[in-house]
C-alpha positions as CSV (number, residue, x, y, z in Angstrom):
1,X,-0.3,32.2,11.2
2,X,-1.5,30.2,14.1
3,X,-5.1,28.7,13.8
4,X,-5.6,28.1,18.0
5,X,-5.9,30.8,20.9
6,X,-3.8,29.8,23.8
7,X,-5.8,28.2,26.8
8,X,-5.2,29.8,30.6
9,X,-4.4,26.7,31.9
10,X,-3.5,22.7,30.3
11,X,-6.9,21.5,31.2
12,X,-8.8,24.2,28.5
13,X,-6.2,23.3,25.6
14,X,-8.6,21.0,23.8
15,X,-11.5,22.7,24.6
16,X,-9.5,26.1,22.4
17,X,-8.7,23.7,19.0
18,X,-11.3,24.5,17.1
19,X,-10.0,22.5,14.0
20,X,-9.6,19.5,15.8
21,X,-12.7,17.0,16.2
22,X,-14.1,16.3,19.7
23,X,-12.3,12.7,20.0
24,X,-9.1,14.3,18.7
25,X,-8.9,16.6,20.9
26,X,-8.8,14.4,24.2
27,X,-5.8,12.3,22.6
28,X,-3.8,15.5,21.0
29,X,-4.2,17.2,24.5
30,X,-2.8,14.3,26.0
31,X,0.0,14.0,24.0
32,X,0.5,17.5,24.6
33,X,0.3,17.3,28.6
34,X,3.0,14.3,28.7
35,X,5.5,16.0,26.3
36,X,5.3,19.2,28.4
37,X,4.9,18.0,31.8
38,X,1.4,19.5,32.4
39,X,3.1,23.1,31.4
40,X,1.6,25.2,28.0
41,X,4.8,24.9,26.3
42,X,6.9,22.0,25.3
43,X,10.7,22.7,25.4
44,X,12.6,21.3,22.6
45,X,15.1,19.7,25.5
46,X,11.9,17.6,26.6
47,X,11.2,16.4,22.9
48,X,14.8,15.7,21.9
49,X,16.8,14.0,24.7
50,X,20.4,15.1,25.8
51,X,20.8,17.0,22.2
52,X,20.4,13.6,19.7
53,X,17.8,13.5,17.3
54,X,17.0,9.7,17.7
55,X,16.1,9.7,21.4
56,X,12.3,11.8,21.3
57,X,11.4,11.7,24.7
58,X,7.8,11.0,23.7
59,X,8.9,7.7,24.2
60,X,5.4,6.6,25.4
61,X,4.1,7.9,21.9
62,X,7.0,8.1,19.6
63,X,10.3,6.0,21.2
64,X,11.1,3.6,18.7
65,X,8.4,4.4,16.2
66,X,10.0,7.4,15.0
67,X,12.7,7.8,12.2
68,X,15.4,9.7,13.2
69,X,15.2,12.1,10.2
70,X,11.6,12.1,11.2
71,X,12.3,13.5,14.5
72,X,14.7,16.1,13.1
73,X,11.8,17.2,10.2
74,X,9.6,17.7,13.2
75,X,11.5,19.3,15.5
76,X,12.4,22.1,12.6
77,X,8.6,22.4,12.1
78,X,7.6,22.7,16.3
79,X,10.9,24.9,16.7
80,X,11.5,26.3,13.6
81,X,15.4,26.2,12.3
82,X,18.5,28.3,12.5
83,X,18.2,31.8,14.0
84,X,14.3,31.5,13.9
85,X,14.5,28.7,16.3
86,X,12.0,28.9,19.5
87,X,13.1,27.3,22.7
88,X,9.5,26.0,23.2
89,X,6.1,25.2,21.0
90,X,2.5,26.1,22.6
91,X,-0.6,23.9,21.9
92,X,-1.6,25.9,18.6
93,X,1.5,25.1,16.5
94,X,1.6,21.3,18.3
95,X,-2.3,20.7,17.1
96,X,-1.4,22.6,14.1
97,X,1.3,19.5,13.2
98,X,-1.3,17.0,13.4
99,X,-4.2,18.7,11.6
100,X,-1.9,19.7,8.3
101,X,-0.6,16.2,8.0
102,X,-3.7,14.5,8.5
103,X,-6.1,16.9,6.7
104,X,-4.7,20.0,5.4
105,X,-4.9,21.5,2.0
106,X,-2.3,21.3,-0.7
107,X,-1.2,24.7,0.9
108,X,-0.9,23.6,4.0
109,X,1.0,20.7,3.7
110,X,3.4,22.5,1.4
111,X,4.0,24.8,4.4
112,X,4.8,21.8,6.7
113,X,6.9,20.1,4.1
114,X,9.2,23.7,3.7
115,X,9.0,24.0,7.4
116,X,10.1,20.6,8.4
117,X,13.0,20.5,6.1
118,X,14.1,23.7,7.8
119,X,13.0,26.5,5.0
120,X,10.0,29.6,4.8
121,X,7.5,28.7,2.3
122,X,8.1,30.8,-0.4
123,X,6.9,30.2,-4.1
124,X,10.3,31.4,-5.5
125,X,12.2,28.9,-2.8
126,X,13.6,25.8,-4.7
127,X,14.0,22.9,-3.0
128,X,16.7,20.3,-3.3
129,X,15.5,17.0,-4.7
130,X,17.7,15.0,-2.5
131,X,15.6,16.7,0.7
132,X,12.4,15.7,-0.8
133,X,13.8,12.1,-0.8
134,X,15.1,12.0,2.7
135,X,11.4,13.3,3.9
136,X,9.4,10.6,2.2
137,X,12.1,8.2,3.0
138,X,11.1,9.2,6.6
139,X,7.6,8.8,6.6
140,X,8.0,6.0,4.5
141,X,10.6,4.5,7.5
142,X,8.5,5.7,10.5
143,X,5.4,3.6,9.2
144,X,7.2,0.6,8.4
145,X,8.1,1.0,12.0
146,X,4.9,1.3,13.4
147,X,3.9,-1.3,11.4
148,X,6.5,-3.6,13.4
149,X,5.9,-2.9,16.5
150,X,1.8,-2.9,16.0
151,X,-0.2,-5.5,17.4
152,X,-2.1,-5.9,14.3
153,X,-3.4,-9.6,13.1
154,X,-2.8,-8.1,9.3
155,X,0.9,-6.9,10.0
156,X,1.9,-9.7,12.4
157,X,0.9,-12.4,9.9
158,X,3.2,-10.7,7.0
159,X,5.9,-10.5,9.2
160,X,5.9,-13.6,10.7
161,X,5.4,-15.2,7.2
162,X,9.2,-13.5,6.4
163,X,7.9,-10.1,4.9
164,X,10.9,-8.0,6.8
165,X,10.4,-4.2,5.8
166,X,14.0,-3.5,5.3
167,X,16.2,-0.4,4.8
168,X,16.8,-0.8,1.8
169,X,13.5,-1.5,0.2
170,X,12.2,1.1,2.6
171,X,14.6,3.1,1.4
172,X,13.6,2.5,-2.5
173,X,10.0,2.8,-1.1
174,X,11.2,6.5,-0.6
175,X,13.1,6.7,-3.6
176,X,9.6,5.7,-5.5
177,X,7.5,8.4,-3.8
178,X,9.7,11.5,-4.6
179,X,10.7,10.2,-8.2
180,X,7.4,11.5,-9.4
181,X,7.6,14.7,-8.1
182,X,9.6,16.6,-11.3
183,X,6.8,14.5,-13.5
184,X,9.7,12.7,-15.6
185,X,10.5,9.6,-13.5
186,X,14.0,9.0,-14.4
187,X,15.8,12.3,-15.1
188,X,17.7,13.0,-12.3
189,X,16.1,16.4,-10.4
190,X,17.9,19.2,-8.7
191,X,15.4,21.0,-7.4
192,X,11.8,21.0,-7.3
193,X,9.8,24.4,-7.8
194,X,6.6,25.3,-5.3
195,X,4.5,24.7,-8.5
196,X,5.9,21.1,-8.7
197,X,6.0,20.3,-5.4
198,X,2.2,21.7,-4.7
199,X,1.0,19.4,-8.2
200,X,3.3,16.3,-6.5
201,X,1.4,16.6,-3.4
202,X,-1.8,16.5,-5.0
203,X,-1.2,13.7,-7.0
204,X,0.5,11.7,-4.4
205,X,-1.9,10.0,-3.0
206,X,-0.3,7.2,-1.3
207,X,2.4,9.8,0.4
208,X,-0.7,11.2,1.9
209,X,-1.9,8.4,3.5
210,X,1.3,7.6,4.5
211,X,1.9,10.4,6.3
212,X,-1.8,10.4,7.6
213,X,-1.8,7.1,9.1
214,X,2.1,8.2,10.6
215,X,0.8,11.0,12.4
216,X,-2.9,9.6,13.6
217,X,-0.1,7.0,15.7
218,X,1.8,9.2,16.5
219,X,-0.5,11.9,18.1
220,X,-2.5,8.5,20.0
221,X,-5.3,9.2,18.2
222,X,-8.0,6.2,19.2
223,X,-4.9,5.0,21.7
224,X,-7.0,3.0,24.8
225,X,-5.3,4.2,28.1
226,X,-2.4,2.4,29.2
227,X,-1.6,0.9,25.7
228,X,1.3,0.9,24.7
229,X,1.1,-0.3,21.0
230,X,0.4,1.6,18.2
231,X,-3.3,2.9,17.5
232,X,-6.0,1.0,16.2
233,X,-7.0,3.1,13.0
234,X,-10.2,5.1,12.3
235,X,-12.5,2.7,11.0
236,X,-12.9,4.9,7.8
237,X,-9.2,5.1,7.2
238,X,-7.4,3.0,4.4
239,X,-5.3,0.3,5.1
240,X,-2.2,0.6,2.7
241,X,-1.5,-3.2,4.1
242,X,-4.2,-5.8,2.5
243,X,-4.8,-8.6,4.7
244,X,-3.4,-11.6,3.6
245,X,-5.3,-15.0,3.5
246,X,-3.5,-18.7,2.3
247,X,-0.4,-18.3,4.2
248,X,-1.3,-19.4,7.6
249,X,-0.9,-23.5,6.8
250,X,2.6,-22.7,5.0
251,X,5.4,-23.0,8.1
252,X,8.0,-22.9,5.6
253,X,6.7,-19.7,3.7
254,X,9.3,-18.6,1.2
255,X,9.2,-15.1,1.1
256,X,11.0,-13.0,-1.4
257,X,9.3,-9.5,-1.4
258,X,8.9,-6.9,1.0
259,X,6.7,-5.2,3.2
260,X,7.7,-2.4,1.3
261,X,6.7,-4.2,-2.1
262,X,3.3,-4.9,-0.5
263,X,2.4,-1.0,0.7
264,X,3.9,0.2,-2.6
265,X,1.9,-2.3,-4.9
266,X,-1.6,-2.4,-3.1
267,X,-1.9,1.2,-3.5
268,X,-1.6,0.9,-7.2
269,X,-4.5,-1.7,-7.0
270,X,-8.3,-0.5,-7.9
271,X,-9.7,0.3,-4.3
272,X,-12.1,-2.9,-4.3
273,X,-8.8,-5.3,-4.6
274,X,-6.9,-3.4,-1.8
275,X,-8.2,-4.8,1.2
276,X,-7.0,-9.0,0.7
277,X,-4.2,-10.4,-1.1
278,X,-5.4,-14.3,-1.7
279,X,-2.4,-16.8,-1.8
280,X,-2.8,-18.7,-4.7
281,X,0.6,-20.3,-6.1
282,X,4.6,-20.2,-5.5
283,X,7.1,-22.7,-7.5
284,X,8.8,-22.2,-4.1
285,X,6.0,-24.5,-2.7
286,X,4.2,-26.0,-5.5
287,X,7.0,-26.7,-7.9
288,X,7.4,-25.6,-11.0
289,X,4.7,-26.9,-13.3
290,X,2.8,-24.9,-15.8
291,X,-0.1,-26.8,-14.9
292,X,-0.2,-26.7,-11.6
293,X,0.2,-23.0,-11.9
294,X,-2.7,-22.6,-14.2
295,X,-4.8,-24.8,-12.4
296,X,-4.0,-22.4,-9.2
297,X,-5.2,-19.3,-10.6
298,X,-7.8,-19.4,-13.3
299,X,-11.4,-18.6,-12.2
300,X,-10.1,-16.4,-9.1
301,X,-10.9,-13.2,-10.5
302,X,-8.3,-10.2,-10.2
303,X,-4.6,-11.1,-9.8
304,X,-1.0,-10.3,-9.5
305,X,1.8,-11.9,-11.1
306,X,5.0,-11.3,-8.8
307,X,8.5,-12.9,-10.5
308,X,12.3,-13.0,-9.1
309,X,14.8,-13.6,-12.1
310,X,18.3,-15.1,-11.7
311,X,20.2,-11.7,-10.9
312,X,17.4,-10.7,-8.0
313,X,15.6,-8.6,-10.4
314,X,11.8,-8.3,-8.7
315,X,9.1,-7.9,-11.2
316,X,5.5,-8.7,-12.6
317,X,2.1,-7.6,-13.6
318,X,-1.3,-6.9,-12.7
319,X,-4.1,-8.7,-14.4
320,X,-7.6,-6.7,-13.9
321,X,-9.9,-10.0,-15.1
322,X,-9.5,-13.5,-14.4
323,X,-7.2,-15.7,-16.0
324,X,-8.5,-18.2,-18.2
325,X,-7.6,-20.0,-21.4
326,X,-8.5,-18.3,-24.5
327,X,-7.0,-18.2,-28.1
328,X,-7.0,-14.3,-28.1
329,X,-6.2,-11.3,-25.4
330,X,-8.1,-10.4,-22.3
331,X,-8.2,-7.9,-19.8
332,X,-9.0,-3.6,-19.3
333,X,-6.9,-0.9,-19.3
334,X,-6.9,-1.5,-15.3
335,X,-3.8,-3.3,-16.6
336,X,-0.1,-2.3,-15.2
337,X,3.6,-3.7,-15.1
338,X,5.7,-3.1,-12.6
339,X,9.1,-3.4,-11.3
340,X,10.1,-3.7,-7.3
341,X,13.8,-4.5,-7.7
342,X,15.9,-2.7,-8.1
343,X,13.6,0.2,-7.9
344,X,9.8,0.4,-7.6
345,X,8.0,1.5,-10.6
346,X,4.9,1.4,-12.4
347,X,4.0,1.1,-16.0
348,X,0.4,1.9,-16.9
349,X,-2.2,0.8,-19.7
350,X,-1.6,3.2,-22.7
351,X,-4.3,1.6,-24.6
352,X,-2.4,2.0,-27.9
353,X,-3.4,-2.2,-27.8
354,X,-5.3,-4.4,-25.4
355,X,-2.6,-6.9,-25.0
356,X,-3.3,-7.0,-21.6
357,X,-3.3,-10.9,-20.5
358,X,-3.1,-14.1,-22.7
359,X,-2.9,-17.7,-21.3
360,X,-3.0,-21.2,-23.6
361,X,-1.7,-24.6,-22.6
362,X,-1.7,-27.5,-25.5
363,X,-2.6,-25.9,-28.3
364,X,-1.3,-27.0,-31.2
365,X,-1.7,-23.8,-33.7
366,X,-1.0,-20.9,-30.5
367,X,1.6,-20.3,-28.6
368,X,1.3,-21.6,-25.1
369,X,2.2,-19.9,-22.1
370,X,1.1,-16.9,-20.3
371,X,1.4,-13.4,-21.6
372,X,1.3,-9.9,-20.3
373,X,1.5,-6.8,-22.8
374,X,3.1,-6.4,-26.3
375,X,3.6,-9.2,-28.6
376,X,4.4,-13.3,-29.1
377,X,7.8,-13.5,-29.1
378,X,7.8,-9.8,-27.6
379,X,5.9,-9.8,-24.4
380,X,6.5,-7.6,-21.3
381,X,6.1,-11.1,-19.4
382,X,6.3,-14.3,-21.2
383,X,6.3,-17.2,-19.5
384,X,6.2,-20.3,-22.3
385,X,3.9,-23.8,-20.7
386,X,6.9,-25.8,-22.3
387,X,9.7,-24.7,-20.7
388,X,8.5,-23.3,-17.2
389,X,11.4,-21.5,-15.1
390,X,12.4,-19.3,-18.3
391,X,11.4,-16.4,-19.5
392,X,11.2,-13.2,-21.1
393,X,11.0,-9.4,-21.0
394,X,11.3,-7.7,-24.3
395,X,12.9,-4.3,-24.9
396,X,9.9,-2.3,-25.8
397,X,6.4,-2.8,-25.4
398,X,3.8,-0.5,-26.6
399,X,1.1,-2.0,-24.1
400,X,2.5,-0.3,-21.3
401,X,3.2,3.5,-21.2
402,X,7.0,3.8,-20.2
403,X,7.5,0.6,-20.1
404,X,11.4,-0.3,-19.7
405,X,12.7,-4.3,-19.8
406,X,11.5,-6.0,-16.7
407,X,14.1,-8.5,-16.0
408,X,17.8,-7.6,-16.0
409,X,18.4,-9.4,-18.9
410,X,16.0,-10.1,-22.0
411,X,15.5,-13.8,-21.3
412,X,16.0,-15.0,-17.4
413,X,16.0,-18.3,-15.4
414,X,12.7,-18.1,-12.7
415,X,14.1,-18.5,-9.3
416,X,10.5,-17.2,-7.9
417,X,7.1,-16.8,-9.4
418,X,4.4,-16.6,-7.3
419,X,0.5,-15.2,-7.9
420,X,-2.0,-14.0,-5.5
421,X,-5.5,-13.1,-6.2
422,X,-6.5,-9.6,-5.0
423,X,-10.2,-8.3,-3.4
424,X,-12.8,-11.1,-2.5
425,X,-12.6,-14.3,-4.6
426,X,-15.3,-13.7,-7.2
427,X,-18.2,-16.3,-7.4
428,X,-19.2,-18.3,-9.9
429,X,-22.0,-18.5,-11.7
430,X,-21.6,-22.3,-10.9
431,X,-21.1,-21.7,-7.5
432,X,-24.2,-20.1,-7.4
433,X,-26.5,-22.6,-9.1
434,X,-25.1,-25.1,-7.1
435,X,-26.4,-23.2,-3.9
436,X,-29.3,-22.1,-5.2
437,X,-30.6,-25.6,-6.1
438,X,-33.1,-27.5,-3.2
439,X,-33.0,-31.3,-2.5
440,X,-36.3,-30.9,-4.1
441,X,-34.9,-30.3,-7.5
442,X,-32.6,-33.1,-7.6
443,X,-35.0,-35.4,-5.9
444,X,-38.5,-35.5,-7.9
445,X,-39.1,-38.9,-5.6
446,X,-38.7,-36.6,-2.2
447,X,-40.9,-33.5,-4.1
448,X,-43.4,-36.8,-4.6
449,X,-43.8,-37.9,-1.2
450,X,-44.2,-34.8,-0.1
451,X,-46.7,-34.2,-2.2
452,X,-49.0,-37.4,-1.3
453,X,-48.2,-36.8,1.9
454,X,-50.0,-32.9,1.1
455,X,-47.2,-31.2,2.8
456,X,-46.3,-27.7,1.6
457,X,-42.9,-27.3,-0.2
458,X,-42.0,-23.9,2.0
459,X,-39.1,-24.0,0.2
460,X,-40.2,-23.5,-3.6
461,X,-42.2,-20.7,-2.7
462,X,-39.8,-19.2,-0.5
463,X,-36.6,-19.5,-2.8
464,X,-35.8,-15.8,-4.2
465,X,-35.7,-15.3,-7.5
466,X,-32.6,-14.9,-9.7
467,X,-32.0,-11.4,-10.3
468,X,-32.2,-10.9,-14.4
């Protein structure tokens, strides 16, 4: 069913696209006029060049920012596939591409996804895992891409800090989204039923925004005429990238995570800590010292733990409140594990216990060390004070719902541990007294001259009270 009436001429296309919003409908008419040529159709010989998938002759828009497979999904949903297959695509289905990814209802976007990979939406049509994977592999790929070539501060100072966005973790970045879509993450799946793939898509939220911010670059939205990078963002839109802050005096940065890692992670992170990942410490840079590490991260609110083990096993946790020493556990059910190598997963709270986060440092009667989830002797992540640069991931951990050993093998050798503090540093209650006290407080001989002097103090009067 097509949502759009066909215009007489080019020049009344937007003015016909009712679902589309005023600004949108200037860029998505653009796009339309240069893939066409001015014309009311777009032939699929103008999209794909000289027969190949990877050369889109939207190169203005799409050239290099496009995964192949990405191209090919598309072209099956403009065209259609196999003996359905329409030599050209009008406005209506073009707009309709857009407006599905970007907004649609679970319905609709489970007609693009059977469309794309070349099948009629049908609730009794299966569909093959391994073609589930390939599409969010593709998304996944094509805003990794777009990430590259954008001219954003955010993404240029991850990637010039080392953060590559590789195939391979793109690929597992894939792998990650379409795991959950049978509900049991590591059973291998076949193929996926329209009621699993419709619950999926609901679910999925970071697939959505994926494919949302993909297809707002790749239909120009907000694009300023005659650039040639990818699109500035709606304001309102979420970054799936936090900016990062600390990194910018390190020349030598170490990097051992990916872009990919980064995407993945933040959008497990509570909304408020997804917009700034805060540098904190690396035993790449500061050596590795218990101390130094603790001194590094306590008081700075939210954090995440990020570990490589000797067999490049890429793994850690996030801790919800601030790390501080304490003889007992700390933290909220906010708490997760997770694992980014070899594949990504997550491993929330199951609050069976609140073992969430534990850190002590000479003691004589407690362990020392840091701890995330299960036990002493049986943590998730153990790091002992004493001998920094090992560790240990136990078997089982009933902290963590899911939870599978971290680390490839139950005790590891560090190679890299690094933590960053996520959202806004908090402030202190220190801090704040600090800021809130006036030269006249600390100086009663200033407050005295003033006063025989019968000045005012503008400032006692004016300071604002604490809130209670």
């Amino acid at each position: 069913m097509h949502l759009f009436r066909m215009g007489n001429t080019s020049k009344k296309l937007a003015a016909k696209c009712t679902l589309l919003t005023k600004e949108e409908q200037k860029y998505v008419a653009q796009t339309f006029r240069a893939a066409s040529k001015n014309s009311e159709k777009i032939r699929e010989d103008d999209l794909i060049v000289s027969g190949k998938v990877d050369a889109v002759l939207l190169e203005k828009f799409w050239g290099p920012q496009i995964d192949p497979r990405l191209a090919q999904y598309l072209s099956n949903f403009l065209f259609g596939s196999g003996q359905q297959k329409s030599p050209t695509v009008d406005f209506n289905r073009f707009a309709e591409l857009y407006v599905y990814n970007v907004r649609g209802t679970v319905d609709e976007r489970l007609m693009v996804t059977y469309n794309s990979l070349g099948k009629d939406y049908n609730e009794t049509v299966e569909l093959p895992y391994q073609l589930i994977k390939e599409y969010c592999e593709s998304i996944a790929s094509t805003y990794i891409k777009i990430l590259k070539s954008s001219n954003s501060r955010r993404a240029k100072t991850w990637i010039d800090k080392g953060f590559m966005g590789k195939a391979s973790h793109v690929q597992a970045l894939g792998e990650a989204i379409a795991a959950t879509v049978g509900g049991d993450l590591e059973s291998p799946h076949h193929h996926c039923t329209a009621d699993q793939l419709s619950k999926w898509l609901q679910l999925n939220t970071l697939l959505k925004q994926l494919a949302e911010l993909v297809f707002v670059n790749l239909y120009g939205i907000n694009k300023k005429s005659g650039d040639e990078s990818p699109t500035p963002m709606p304001p309102t839109m979420p970054s799936l990238l936090p900016m990062p802050e600390g990194l910018e005096s390190m020349p030598d940065y170490p990097a051992f995570i990916d872009l990919s890692h980064i995407v993945w992670l933040n959008s497990h992170l509570p909304q408020k800590h997804q917009h700034k990942w805060r540098f904190l410490f690396s035993t790449n840079i500061h050596g590795e010292s218990f101390s130094t590490m603790t001194g590094r991260i306590i008081d700075q609110g939210a954090s995440i733990i990020i570990i490589e083990d000797n067999s490049g096993y890429i793994f850690g946790g996030y801790a919800p409140a601030a790390w501080a020493f304490a003889p007992n556990f700390t933290g909220t059910d906010d708490s997760f594990l997770f694992t980014l190598t070899p594949k990504m997963r997550m491993y929330p709270a199951t609050s069976y216990n609140d073992h969430y986060q534990y850190l002590n440092h000479h003691t004589k009667t407690l362990p020392n060390g840091l701890l995330m989830g299960g036990q002493f002797g049986f943590g998730g992540i153990w790091v002992p004070a004493e001998h920094f640069g090992e560790g240990s991931s136990a078997e089982s951990c009933s902290t963590f719902k899911g939870y599978k050993r971290l680390s490839k093998e139950p005790t590891f050798h560090i190679r890299s541990l690094e933590v960053w503090g996520v959202g806004d540093k908090p402030v202190l209650e220190k801090d704040e007294d600090e800021r809130d006290t006036s030269i006249l407080d600390v100086n009663p001989e200033a407050k005295a001259i003033l006063d025989m002097a019968g000045r005012t103090r503008h400032s006692e009067g004016l300071r604002e009270e604490k809130p209670l």
